[in-house]
C-alpha positions as CSV (number, residue, x, y, z in Angstrom):
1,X,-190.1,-22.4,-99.5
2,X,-186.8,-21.6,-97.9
3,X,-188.1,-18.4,-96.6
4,X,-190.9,-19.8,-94.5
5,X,-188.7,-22.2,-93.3
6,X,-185.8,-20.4,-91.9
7,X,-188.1,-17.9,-90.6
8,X,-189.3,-20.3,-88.0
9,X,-186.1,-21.7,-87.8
10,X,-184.9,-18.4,-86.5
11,X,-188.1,-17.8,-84.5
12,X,-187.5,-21.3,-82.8
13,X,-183.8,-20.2,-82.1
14,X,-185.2,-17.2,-79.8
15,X,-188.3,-19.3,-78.4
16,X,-184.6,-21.4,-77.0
17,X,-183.0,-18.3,-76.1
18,X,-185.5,-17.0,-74.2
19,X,-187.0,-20.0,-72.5
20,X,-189.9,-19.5,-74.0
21,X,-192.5,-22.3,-75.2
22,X,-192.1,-23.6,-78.9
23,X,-194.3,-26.3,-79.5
24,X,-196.7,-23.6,-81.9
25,X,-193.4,-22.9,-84.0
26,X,-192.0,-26.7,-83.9
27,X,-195.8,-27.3,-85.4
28,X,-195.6,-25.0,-88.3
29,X,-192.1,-26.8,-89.6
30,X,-193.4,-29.8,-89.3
31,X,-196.3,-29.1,-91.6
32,X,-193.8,-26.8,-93.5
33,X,-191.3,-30.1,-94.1
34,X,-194.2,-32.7,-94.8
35,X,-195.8,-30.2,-97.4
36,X,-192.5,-30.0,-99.3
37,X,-191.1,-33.2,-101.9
38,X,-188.2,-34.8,-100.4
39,X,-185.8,-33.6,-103.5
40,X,-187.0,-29.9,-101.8
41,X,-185.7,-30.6,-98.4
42,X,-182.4,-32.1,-99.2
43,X,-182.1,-28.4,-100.7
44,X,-183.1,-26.7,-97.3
45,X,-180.5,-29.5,-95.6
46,X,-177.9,-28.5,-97.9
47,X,-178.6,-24.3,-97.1
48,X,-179.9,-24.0,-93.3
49,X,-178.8,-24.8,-90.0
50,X,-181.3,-26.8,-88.3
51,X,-179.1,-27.2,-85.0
52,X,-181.9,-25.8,-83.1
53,X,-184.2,-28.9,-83.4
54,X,-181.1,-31.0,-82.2
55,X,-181.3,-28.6,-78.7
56,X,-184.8,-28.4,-78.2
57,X,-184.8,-32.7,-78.0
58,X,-183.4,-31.9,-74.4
59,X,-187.0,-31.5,-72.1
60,X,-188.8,-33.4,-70.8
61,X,-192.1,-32.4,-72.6
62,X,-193.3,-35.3,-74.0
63,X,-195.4,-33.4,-76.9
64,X,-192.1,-31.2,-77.4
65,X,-189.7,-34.3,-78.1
66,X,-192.0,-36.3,-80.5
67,X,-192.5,-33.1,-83.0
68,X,-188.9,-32.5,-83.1
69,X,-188.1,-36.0,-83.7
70,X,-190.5,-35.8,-86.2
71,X,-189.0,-33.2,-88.1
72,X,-185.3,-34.5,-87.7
73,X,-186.5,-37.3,-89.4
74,X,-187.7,-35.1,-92.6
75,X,-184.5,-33.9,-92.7
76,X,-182.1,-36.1,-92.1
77,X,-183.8,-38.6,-94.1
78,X,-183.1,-36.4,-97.1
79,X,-179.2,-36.2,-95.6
80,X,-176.7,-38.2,-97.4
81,X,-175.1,-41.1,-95.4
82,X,-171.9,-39.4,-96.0
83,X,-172.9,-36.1,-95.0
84,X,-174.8,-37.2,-92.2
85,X,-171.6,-39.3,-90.7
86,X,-169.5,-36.2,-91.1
87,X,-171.7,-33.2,-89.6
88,X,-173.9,-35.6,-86.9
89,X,-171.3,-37.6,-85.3
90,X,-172.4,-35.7,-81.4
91,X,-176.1,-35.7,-82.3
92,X,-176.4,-39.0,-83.2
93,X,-174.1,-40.3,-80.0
94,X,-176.4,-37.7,-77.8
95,X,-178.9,-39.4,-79.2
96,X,-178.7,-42.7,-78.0
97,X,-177.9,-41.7,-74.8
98,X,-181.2,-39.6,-74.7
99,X,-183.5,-41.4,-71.9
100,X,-186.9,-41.2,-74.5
101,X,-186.8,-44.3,-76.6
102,X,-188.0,-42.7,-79.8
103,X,-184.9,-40.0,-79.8
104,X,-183.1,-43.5,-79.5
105,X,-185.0,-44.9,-82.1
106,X,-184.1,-42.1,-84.4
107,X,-180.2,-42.3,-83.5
108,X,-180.3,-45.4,-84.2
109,X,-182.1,-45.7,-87.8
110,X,-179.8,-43.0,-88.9
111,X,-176.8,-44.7,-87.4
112,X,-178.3,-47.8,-89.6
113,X,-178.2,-45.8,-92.8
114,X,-174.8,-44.7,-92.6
115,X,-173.3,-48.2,-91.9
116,X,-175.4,-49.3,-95.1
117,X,-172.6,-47.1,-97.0
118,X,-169.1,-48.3,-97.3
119,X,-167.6,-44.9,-97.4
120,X,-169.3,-43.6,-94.9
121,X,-169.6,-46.2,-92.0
122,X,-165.6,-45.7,-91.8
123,X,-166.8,-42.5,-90.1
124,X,-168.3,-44.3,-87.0
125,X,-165.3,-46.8,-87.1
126,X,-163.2,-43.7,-86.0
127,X,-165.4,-42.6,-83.4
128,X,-164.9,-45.4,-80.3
129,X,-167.6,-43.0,-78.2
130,X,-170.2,-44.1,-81.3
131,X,-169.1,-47.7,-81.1
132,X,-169.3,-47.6,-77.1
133,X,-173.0,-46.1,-78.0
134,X,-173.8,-48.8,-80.0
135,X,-172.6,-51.4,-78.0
136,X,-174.6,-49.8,-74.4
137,X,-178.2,-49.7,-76.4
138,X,-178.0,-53.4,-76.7
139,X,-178.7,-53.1,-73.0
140,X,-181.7,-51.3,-73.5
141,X,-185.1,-52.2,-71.8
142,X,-186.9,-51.7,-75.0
143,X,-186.1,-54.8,-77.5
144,X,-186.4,-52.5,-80.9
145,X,-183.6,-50.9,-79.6
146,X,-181.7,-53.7,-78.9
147,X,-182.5,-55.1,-82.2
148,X,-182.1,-51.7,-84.0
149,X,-178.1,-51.4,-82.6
150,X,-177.5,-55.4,-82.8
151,X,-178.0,-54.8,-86.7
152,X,-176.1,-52.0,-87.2
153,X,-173.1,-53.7,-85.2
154,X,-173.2,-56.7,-87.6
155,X,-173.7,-54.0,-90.1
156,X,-170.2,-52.7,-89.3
157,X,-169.0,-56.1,-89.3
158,X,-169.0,-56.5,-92.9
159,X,-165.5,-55.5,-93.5
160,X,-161.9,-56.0,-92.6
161,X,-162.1,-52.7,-91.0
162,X,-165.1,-52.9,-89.0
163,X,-164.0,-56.3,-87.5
164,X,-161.0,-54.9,-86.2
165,X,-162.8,-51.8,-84.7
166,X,-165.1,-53.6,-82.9
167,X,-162.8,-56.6,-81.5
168,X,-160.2,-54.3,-80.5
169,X,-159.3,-54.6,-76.5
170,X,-161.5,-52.0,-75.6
171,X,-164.6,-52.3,-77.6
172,X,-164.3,-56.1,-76.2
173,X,-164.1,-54.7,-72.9
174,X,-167.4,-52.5,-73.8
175,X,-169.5,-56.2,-74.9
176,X,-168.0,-57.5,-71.6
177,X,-169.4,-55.3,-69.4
178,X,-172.6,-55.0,-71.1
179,X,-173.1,-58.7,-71.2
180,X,-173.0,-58.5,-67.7
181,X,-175.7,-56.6,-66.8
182,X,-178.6,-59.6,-67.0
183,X,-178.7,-63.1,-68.5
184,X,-181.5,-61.6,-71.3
185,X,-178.6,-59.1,-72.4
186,X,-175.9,-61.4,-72.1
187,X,-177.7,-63.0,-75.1
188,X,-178.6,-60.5,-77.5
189,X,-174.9,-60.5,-77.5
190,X,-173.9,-63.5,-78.1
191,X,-176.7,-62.9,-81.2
192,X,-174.7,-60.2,-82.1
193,X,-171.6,-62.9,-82.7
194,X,-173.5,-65.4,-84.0
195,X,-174.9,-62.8,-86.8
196,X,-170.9,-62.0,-87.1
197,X,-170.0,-65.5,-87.8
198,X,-172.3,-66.4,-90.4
199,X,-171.2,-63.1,-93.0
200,X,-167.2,-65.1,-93.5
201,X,-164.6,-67.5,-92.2
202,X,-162.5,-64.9,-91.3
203,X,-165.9,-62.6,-88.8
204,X,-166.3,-66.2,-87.6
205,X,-162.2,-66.2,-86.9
206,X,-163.0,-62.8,-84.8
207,X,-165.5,-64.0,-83.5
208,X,-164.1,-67.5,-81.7
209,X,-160.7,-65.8,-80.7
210,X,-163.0,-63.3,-78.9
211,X,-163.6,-66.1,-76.9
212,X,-167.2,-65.4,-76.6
213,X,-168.4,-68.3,-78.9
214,X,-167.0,-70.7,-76.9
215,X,-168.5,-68.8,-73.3
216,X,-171.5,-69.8,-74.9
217,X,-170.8,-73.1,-76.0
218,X,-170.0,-73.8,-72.0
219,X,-173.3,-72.3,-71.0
220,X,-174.6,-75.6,-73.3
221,X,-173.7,-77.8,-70.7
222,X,-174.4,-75.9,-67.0
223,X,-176.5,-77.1,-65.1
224,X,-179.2,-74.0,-65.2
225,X,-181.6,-76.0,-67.9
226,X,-183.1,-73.0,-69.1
227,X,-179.9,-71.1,-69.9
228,X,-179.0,-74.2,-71.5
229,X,-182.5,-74.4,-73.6
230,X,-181.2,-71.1,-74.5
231,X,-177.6,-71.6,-75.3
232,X,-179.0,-74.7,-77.5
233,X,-181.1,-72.3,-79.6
234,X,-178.7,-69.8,-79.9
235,X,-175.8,-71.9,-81.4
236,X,-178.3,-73.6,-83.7
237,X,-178.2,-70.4,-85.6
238,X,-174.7,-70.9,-86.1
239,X,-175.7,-74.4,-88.5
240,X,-176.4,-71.8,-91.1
241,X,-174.0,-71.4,-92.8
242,X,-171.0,-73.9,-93.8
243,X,-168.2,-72.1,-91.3
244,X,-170.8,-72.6,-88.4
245,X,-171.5,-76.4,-89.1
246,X,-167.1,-76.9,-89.3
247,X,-166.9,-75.0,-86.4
248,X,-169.3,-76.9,-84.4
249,X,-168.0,-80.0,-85.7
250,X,-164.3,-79.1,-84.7
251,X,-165.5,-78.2,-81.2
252,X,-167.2,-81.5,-80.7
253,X,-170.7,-79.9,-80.1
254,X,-172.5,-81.8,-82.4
255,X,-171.6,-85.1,-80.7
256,X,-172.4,-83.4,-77.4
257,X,-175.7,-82.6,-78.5
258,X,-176.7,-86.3,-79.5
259,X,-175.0,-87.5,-76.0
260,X,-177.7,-84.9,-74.5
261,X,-180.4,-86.5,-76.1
262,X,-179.4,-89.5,-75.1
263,X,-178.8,-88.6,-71.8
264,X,-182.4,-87.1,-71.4
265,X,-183.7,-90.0,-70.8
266,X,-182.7,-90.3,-66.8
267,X,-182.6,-85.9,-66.5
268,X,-186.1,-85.0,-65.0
269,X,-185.2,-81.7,-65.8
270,X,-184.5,-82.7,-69.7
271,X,-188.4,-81.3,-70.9
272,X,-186.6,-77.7,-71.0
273,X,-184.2,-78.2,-73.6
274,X,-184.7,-81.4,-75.1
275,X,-187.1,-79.8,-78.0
276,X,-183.9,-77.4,-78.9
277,X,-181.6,-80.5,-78.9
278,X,-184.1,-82.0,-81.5
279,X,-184.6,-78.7,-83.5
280,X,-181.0,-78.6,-83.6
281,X,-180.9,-81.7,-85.4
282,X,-183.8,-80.9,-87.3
283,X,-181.8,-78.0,-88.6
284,X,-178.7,-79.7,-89.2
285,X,-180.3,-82.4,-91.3
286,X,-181.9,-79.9,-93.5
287,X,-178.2,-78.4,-94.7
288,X,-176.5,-81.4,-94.1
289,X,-178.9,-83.9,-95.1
290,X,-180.9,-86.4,-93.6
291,X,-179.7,-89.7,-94.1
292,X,-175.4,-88.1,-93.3
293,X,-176.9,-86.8,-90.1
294,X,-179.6,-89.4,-88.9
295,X,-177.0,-92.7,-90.0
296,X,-174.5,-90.7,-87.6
297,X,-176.9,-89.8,-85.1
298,X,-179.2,-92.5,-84.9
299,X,-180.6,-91.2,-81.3
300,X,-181.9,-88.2,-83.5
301,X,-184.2,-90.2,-85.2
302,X,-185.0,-92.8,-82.3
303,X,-186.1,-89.3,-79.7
304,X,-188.1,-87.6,-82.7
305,X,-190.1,-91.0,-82.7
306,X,-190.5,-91.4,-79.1
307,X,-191.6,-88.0,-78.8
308,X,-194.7,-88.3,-81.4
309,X,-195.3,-91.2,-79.5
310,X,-195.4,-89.3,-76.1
311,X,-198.2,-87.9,-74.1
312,X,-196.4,-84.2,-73.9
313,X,-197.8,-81.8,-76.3
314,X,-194.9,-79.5,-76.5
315,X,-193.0,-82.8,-77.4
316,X,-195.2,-84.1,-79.7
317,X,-195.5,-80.8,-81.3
318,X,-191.7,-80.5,-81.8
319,X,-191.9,-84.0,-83.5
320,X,-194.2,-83.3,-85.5
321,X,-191.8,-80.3,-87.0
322,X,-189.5,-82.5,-87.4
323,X,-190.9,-85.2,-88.8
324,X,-192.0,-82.8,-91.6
325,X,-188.2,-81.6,-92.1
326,X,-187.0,-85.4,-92.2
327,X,-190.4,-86.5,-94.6
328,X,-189.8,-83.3,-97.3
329,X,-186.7,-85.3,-99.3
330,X,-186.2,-88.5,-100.3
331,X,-183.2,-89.4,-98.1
332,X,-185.7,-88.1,-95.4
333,X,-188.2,-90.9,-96.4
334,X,-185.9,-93.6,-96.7
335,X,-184.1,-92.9,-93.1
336,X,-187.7,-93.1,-91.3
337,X,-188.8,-96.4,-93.4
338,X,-185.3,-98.3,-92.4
339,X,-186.6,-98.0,-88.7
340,X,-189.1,-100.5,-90.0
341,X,-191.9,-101.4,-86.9
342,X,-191.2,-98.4,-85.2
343,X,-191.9,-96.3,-88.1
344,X,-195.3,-98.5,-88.9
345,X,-196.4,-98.1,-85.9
346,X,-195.5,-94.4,-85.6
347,X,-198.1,-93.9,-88.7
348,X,-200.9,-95.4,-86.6
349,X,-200.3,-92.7,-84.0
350,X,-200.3,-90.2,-86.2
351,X,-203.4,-91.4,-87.7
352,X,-205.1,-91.0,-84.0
353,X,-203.6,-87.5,-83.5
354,X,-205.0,-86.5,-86.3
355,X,-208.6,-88.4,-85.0
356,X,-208.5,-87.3,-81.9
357,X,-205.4,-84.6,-81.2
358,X,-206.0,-80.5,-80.4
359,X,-206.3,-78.7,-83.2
360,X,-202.8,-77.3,-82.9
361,X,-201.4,-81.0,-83.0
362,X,-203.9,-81.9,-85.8
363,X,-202.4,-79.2,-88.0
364,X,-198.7,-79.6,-87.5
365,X,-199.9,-83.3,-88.0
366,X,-201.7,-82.4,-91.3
367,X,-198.8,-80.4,-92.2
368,X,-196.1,-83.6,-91.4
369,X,-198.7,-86.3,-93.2
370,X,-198.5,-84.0,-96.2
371,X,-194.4,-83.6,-96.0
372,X,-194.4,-87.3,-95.7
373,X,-196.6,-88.1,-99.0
374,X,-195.0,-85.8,-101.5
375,X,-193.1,-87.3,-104.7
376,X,-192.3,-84.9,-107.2
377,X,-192.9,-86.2,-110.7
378,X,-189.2,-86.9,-111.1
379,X,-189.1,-89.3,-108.1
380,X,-192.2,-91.8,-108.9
381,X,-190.0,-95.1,-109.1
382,X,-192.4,-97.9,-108.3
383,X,-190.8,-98.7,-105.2
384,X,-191.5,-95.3,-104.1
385,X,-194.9,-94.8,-104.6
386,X,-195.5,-97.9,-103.5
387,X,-193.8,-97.0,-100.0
388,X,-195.8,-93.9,-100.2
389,X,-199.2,-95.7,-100.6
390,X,-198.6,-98.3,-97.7
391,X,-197.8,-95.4,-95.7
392,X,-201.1,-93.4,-96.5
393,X,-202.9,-97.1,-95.6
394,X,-200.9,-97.4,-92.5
395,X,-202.7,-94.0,-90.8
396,X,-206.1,-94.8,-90.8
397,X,-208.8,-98.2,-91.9
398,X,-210.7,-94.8,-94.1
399,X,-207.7,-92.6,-94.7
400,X,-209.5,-90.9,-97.5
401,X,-212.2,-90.5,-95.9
402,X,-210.8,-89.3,-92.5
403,X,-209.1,-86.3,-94.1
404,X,-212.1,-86.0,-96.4
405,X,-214.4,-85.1,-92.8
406,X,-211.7,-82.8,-91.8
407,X,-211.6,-81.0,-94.5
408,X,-215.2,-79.8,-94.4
409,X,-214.3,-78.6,-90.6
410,X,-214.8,-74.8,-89.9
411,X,-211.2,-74.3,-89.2
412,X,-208.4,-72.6,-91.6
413,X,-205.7,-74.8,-90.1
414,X,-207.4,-78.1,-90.4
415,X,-209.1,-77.5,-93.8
416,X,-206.1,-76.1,-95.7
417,X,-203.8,-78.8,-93.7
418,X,-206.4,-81.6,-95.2
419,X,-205.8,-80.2,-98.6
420,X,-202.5,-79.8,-98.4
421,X,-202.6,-83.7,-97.8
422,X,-204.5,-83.9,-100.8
423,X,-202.1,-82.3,-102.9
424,X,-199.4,-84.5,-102.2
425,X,-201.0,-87.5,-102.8
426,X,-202.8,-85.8,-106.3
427,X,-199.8,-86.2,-108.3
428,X,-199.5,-90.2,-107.4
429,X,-201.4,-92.3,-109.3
430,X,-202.5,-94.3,-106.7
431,X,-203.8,-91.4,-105.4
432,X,-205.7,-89.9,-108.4
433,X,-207.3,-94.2,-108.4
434,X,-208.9,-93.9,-104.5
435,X,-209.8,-90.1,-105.7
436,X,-211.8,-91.7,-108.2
437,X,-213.4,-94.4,-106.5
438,X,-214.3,-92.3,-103.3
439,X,-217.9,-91.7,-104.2
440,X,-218.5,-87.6,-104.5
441,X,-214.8,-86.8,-104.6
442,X,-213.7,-85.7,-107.8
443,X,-217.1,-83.8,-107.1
444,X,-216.0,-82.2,-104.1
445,X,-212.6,-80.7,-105.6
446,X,-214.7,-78.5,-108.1
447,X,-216.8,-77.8,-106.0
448,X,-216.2,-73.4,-105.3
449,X,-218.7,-73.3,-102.6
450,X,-217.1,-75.0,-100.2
451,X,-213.9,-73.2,-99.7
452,X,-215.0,-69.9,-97.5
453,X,-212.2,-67.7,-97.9
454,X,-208.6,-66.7,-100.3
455,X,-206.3,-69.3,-98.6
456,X,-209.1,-72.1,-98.7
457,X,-209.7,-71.1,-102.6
458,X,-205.9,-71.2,-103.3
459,X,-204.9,-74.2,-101.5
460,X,-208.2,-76.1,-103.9
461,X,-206.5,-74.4,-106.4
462,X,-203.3,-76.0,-105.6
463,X,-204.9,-79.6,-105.6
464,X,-206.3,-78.5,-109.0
465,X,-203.4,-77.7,-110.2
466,X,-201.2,-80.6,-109.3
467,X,-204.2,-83.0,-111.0
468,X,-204.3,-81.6,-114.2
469,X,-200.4,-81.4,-114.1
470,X,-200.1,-85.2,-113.6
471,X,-199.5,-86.8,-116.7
472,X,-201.7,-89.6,-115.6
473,X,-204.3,-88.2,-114.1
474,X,-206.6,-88.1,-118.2
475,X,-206.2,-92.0,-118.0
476,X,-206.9,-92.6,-114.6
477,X,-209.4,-89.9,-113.7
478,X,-211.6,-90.3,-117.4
479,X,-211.8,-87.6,-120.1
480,X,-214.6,-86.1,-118.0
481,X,-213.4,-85.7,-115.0
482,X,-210.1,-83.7,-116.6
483,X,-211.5,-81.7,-118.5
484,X,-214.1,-80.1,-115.4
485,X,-210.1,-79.9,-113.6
486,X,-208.6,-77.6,-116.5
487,X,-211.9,-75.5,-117.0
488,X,-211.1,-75.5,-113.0
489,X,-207.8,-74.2,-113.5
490,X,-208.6,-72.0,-116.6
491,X,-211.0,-70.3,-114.8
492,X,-208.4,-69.5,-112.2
493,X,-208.8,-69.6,-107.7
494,X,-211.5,-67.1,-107.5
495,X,-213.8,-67.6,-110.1
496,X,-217.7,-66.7,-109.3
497,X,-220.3,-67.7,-111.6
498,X,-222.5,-65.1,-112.7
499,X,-226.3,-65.7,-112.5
500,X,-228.2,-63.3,-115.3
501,X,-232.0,-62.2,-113.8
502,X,-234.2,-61.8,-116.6
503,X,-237.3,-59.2,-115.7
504,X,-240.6,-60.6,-116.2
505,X,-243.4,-57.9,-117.3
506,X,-246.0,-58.0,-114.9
507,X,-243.7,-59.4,-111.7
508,X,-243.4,-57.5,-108.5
């Protein structure tokens, strides 16, 4: 096949020569490359000179440029890293300077590869002009190829070496002058340092004596709110991983943020970042805990509260997230239950969201109301589930029944959501007891017909499940009942019931 293929190699070098149109020739290779395994081109990589395809990239034929980039990605794609960072270097910086995204695109994926390889990203960590490349396509208009050379920076990152070639004076000098071309840019930058900081101490060292964590931990408190609703966001990336949380501790941001939220309160303007200011907490509670984080923050818990409570839908929405973070662990639990009153009567409301709400609250409701209900078997104490079964009481005067109604609505969200509710309460026995004496129940969760489609079937399957898992469930449900659950669960999700026709001689 090597024949064919240099032969319109060489034909394509003359068509450039001369001026003359390739597109018929450009055709043929590409069917020629896609015909052939990928073991056969790394062969032809390793025997021809494909410079041609590199040249023919420059036009402005739209046709033209998509074929070739076609093709170079046959090829190099069967290119070693290594090889590829030591014969492409000016291709792949010409590349991403080309103006058609896709030629960028392509730069850029094979710019991705070669940072994937520890021997050969030390290639683009001697070439600055690469770097610079890099570094200018976060500025592009199109977001993939933002994103695209955002990830291979971080990529370079992951080393001693590649720290110091990017924080060097002058590559610092490159982000700075990037980051000022617009506020959206200015951002996918400081994403770049935030993805830097969470690989080690030591990126996250680079990245605060660049200085630029701490530009955007003063963009946090200007008084443009929705720079700030930004800034907010972006540094609650940084809570994942332990270096983050002690750096934003040592800074004092944490205690800024709960000052915010406390401050809120008299900021007309606070609707446009006071959701991040909760999700950051939300997110800190998860990895730090709920009852370390909500005992030292008690304005945390108080604003997720008021904002269930509140006639704002985003608001009430974001509380409703939240209140599913705080309601999936025990601590969680025990943290919203000390607020006593307030907590009671923040179970009636949710009880009329879920009545009355859009369907969008409903579900994040049906999703918290779930959250909230769960005891794994290993955390039944008596005090517990009875905490858990004043709280199911508290929602509604026919809490059973209420979800029971939604759950035969049309709606994916709002039936699985009901079931989901359900399931956490299936494994109480409390639970399994108003199961059992809510006439047609336990008839309803074997029921197959009802559930219309594959995440309907496995969230009943789910509920099944969690039953017949319950040591309890054989005494409190009755040997009948169980045993209809594991032929249920034996049968499996998706089981249909056959129906055999027996022909009758003499029917039409």
């Amino acid at each position: 096949m090597a024949g064919p293929v240099s032969e319109v190699l060489q034909a394509l070098s003359e068509r450039e020569r001369e001026g003359a149109e390739p597109l018929a020739e450009l055709h043929r290779l590409r069917a020629l490359l896609l015909a052939l395994p990928l073991p056969s081109v790394r062969e032809l990589t390793s025997v021809l000179q494909f410079a041609v395809i590199f040249n023919l990239l420059n036009s402005e034929h739209r046709e033209q440029i998509e074929v070739c980039v076609s093709i170079l990605e046959r090829l190099l794609q069967a290119v070693e890293p290594l090889y590829l960072a030591q014969n492409f270097k000016e291709q792949l910086q010409n590349g991403l300077q080309h103006p058609d995204d896709s030629v960028q695109i392509l730069a850029l994926s094979q710019i991705g590869r070669i940072v994937e390889d520890s021997v050969a990203v030390t290639a683009i960590l001697n070439t600055p002009e690469l770097l610079k490349g890099l570094i200018q396509s976060i500025g592009s208009e199109r977001i993939l190829v933002a994103k695209e050379a955002i990830h291979s920076l971080s990529r370079v990152a992951q080393s001693k070496a590649g720290l110091d070639a990017l924080f060097m004076t002058c590559t610092l000098q490159d982000l700075t002058n990037v980051m000022a071309t617009s506020d959206v840019i200015r951002y996918r930058i400081y994403e770049l340092m935030v993805e830097i900081s969470s690989v080690s101490p030591v990126s996250l060292g680079y990245c605060v004596n660049s200085g630029l964590l701490s530009q955007l931990i003063n963009e946090m408190m200007g008084e443009d709110v929705l720079i700030r609703a930004n800034a907010i966001e972006m540094i609650t990336a940084l809570l994942k991983t332990p270096q983050g949380r002690h750096y934003l501790a040592q800074q004092g941001v944490i205690n800024k943020i709960s000052n915010m939220i406390i401050g809120a309160a008299s900021d007309p303007f606070s609707g446009f970042y006071l959701p991040n200011l909760v999700k950051f907490f939300g997110h800190l509670a998860i990895m730090d805990g709920p009852q370390q984080i909500c005992e030292r923050y008690p304005a945390f818990v108080e604003k997720v509260i008021e904002m269930v409570q509140g006639q704002e839908l985003t608001m009430v929405g974001v509380g409703l997230d939240t209140l599913e973070i705080l309601g999936s662990s025990i601590e969680g639990k025990q943290v919203l239950n000390k607020t006593g009153s307030a907590f009671q009567d923040l179970l009636r409301k949710l009880g009329n969201l879920l009545s009355g709400a859009n369907m969008d609250v409903q579900s994040r409701c049906l999703d918290a109301v779930a959250s909230l209900l769960y005891l794994s078997a290993d955390q039944q104490t008596d005090d517990l589930l009875g905490m858990m079964e004043s709280w199911f009481q508290a929602l509604h005067s026919r809490p059973l029944e209420m979800f029971r109604t939604m759950s035969a609505q049309p709606f994916p969200e709002i039936h699985i959501g009901a079931l989901k509710v359900f399931t956490a309460i299936a494994g109480q026995p409390w639970g399994q007891r108003l199961m059992l004496a809510t006439p047609g129940f336990m008839e309803y969760i074997v029921d197959r017909s009802v559930e219309p489609d594959k995440d309907s079937k496995d969230a009943k399957f789910e509920l099944v499940k969690t039953l017949v898992g319950s040591k309890t469930t054989a005494e409190i449900l009755g040997n009948q009942h169980y045993l209809m659950l594991r032929g249920y669960l034996r049968e499996g999700p998706y089981f249909v019931k056959t129906v055999t026709a027996v022909a009758v001689e003499g029917s039409e």
